[in-house]
N, C-alpha and C positions, 0 to 999 in steps of 0.2 A: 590537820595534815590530810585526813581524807578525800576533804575539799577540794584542798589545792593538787592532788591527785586527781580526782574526777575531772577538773578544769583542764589540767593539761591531757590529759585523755582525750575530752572534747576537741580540743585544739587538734590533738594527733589525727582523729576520724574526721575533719574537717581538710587536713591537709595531704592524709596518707594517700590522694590518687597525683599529690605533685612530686612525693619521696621514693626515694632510689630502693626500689626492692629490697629486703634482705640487708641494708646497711647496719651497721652499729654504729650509732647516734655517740657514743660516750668515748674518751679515751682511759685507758687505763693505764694510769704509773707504776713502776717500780718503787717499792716502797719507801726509797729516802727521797725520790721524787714525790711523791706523796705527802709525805711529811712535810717538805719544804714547800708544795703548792698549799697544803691548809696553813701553814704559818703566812705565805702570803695573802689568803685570805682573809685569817683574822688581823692581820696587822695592818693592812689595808682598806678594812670595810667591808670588804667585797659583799654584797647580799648574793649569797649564793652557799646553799645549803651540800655541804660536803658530803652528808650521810642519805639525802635524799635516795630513794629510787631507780627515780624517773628524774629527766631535769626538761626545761626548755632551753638551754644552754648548756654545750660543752664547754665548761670554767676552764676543765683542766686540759683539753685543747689549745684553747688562747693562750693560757698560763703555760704551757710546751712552747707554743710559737714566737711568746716575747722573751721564753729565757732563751731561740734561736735567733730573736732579731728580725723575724719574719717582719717586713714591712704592713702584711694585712694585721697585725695584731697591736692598733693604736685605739686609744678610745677617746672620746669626746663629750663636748656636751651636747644634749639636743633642744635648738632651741626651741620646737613647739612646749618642752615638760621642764626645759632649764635641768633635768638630771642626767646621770650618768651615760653613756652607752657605746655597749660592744658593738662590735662587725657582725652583722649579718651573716659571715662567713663560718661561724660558729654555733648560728642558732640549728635547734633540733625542732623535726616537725611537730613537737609537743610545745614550739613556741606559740602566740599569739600574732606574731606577724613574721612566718616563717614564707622567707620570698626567695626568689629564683637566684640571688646572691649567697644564699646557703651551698655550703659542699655536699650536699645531701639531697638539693633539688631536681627535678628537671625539669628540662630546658622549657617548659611550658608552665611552670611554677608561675606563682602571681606575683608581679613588679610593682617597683615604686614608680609613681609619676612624678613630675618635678614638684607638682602641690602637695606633696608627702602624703598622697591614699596610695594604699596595695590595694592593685588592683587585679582580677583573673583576666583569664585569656579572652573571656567573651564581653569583660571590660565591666564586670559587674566590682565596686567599690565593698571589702571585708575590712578595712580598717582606717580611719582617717586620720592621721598622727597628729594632725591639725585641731578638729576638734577635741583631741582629750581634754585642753584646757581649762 
């Protein structure tokens, strides 16, 4: 756990000059909302550690927005890795490829280009979604 604590650390100091000052990353439920977002989780799959910390994704964001029908809260598969994936609209800057499509960024956050690298503003390549394979 430490590990993967440190990891998203790094990730946060890498990304904290494209994050919105002073934001809170996390939402918080009322506790039958709660309860009913961890049962979706385990009933579902979901990989997404309920008790963590720190996260690189707000779960229980998304999980607010599709029990509202929010249209940004669909997920898919990706086919550089063939697995799951959330909206970008939800990642925290303790994710790994937190880009300018996050509620959290600004506007000078690093993008995706159509060849699926996130790129920064001075066009320098920090993730290529392509070669993970």
């Amino acid at each position: 756990m430490a590990e993967e604590d440190e990891r998203l650390r790094g990730n946060y100091l890498r990304n904290a000059p494209w994050s919105q000052p002073g934001a809170s990353y996390f939402t918080t439920l009322p506790t039958d909302q709660e309860l009913a977002f961890r049962r979706w989780v385990g009933a579902n799959g979901v990989k997404f550690n309920p008790d963590a910390s720190i996260a690189d994704y707000d779960m229980r964001g998304f999980w607010q927005a599709l029990q509202r029908r929010d249209p940004r809260a669909v997920t898919a598969i990706d086919p550089n890795d063939q697995k799951l994936h959330y909206p970008d609209y939800w990642k925290t800057p303790y994710h790994e490829t937190f880009s300018n499509q996050s509620q959290w960024a600004t506007r000078n956050a690093p993008h995706w280009t159509e060849d699926d690298k996130l790129v920064t503003p001075d066009g320098r390549v920090i993730f290529d979604d392509k070669a993970r394979r």
